[in-house]
N, C-alpha and C positions, 0 to 999 in steps of 0.2 A: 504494500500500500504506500502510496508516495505523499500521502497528507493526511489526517487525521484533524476533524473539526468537530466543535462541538460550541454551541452556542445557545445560552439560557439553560445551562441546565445541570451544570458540575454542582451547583448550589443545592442541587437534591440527593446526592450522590455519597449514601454512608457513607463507604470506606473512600474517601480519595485519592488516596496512595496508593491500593489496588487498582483504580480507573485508572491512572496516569503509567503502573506498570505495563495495564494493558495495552495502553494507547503506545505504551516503547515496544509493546512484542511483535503486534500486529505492521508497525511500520519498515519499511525497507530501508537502509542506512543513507543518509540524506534525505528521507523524509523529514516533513513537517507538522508539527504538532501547531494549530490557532485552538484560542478560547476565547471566546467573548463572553463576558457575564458580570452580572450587575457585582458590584463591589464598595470600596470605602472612600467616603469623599473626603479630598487631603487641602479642602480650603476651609478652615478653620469657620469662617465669617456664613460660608457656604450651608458646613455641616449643620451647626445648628437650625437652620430654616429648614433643612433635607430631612431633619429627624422630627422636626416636627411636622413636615407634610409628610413622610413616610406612615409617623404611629398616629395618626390621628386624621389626615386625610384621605388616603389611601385605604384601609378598613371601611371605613365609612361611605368610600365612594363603592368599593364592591358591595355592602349593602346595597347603600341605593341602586345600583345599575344592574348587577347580578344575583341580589339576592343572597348574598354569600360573603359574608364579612370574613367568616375564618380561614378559609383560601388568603385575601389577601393580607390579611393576619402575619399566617403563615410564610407566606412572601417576604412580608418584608421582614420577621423575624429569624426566616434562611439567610436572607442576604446578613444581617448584621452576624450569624454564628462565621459565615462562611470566614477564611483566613484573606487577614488582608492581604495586599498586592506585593511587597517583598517576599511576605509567608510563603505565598501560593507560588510564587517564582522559584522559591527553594524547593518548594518539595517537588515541582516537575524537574529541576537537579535532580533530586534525588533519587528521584523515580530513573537516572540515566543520562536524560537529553541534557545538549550543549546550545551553547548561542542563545541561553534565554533573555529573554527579552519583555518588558510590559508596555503599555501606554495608556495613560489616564485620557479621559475620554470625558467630556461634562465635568471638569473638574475632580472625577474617580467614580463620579457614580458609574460606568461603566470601564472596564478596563479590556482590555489584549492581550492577549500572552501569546508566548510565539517560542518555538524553541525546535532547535533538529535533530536527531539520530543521527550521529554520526560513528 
C-alpha cells in the first residue's frame, strides 16, 4: 500500500498505538501515512472561546438539530481525551515511521500528520 489515510476518526480508536502499528504493516516502504483530525487549539486567547463553544454550544446544537445531545457530547469530549499534536506525533514515531510531521490548521482545532515508512 503506498499511502494510508484516515481522517475524523483516530479520535474513536481505543488502542492507538495498535492502529498506527497497523497502519506501518500494511504500508510499503516509502509509503505515506496522512491524518487529519480535530485536535488542540494552541492560541491561548482562541482556546478559551473554543471551549466554551465546544461544551456548551455544540451539545446543544445536536439537541436542537438532531435530537441527540450525547453524540455531540461525546464529540467533543473525544477530541479533548484525544493526545495533543507533539503527543500524537511521537507515538506515530513510535509506532516506526520517519519524517513526521504536523500542521495546525484553525489555529489546532484541526491538525495533519504526515509521516513515511521508510
Amino acid at each position: 500500500m503506498d499511502g494510508y489515510t484516515i481522517a475524523f476518526g483516530i479520535t474513536n480508536v481505543t488502542h492507538i498505538e495498535k492502529a498506527l502499528a497497523q497502519a506501518y504493516r500494511v504500508l510499503k516502504r516509502g509509503g505515506r501515512f496522512l491524518c487529519l483530525e480535530l485536535s488542540h487549539v494552541d492560541i491561548p486567547v482562541f482556546k478559551d472561546l473554543y471551549d466554551l463553544y465546544s461544551f456548551q454550544v455544540i451539545p446543544n446544537l445536536g439537541e436542537l438539530i438532531a435530537g441527540d445531545r450525547e453524540s455531540y457530547q461525546y464529540l467533543v469530549e473525544s477530541v479533548r481525551r484525544f493526545p495533543p499534536q507533539e503527543r500524537f506525533a511521537s507515538m506515530i514515531g513510535e509506532a516506526g515511521f520517519e519524517k513526521v510531521e504536523y500542521e495546525n490548521l484553525v489555529g489546532g482545532v484541526v491538525a495533519i500528520h504526515s509521516a513515511i515508512k521508510l
